[in-house]
C-alpha positions in Angstrom: -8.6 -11.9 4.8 -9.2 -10.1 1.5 -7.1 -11.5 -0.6 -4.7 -10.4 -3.2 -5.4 -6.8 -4.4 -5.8 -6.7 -8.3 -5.9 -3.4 -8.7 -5.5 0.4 -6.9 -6.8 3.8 -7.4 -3.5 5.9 -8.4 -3.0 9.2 -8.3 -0.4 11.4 -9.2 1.1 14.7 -7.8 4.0 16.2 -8.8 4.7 17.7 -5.4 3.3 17.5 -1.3 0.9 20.3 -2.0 -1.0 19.3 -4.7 -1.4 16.0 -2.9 -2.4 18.1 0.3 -4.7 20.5 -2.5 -6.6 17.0 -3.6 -7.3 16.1 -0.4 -4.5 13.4 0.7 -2.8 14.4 3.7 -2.3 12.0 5.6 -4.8 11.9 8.3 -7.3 14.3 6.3 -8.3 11.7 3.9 -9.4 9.5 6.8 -10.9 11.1 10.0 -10.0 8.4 12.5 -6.9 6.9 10.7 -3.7 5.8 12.3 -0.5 6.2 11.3 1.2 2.6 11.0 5.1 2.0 10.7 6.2 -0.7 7.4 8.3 -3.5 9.6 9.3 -5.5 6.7 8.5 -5.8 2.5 8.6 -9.3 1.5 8.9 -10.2 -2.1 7.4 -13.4 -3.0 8.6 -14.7 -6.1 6.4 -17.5 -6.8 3.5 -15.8 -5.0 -0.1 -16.5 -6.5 -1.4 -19.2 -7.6 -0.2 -18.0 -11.4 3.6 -18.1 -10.3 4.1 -14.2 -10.3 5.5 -11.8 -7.7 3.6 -10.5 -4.8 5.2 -7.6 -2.3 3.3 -8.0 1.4 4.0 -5.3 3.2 4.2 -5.8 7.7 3.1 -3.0 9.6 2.4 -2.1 13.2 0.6 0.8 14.8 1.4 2.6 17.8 -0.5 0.6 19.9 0.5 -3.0 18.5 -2.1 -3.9 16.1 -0.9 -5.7 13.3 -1.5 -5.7 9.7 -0.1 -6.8 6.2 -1.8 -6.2 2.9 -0.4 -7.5 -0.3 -0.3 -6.5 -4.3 1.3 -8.3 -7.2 4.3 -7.1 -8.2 2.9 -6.4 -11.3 0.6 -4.1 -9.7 3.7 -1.9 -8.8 5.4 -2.1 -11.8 2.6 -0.8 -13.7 2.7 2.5 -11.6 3.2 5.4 -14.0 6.1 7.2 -12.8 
């Protein structure tokens, strides 16, 4: 397990293209990736250790695999929008 992240690399397009023009569509970026489906968001109120909010996100691939990965809800709310 990794552990809760603390921080993300953001960045911001201000349409598809220019996200496609800086190199993140979505199996560009990543040679080999898989496309994975979001099952279920759970907000954790209480969720570190500190008491704040964590989001973990559920997600399944096409073939099963599982996976979950987790950021504060701070994290999120910080995202310049």
């Amino acid at each position: 397990m990794f552990g809760i992240m603390q921080h993300l690399s953001i960045v911001l397009c201000g349409s598809p293209q220019e996200a496609i023009d800086k190199g993140y569509s979505a199996l560009d970026k990543y040679e080999n990736a898989k496309l994975v489906t979001v099952k279920d968001v759970v907000v954790v109120k209480h969720g570190t250790t500190g008491g704040n909010r964590t989001v973990d996100f559920f997600m399944e691939d096409e073939e099963g695999n599982k996976y979950m990965f987790m950021v504060t809800g701070n994290l999120l709310k910080s995202i310049p929008c």
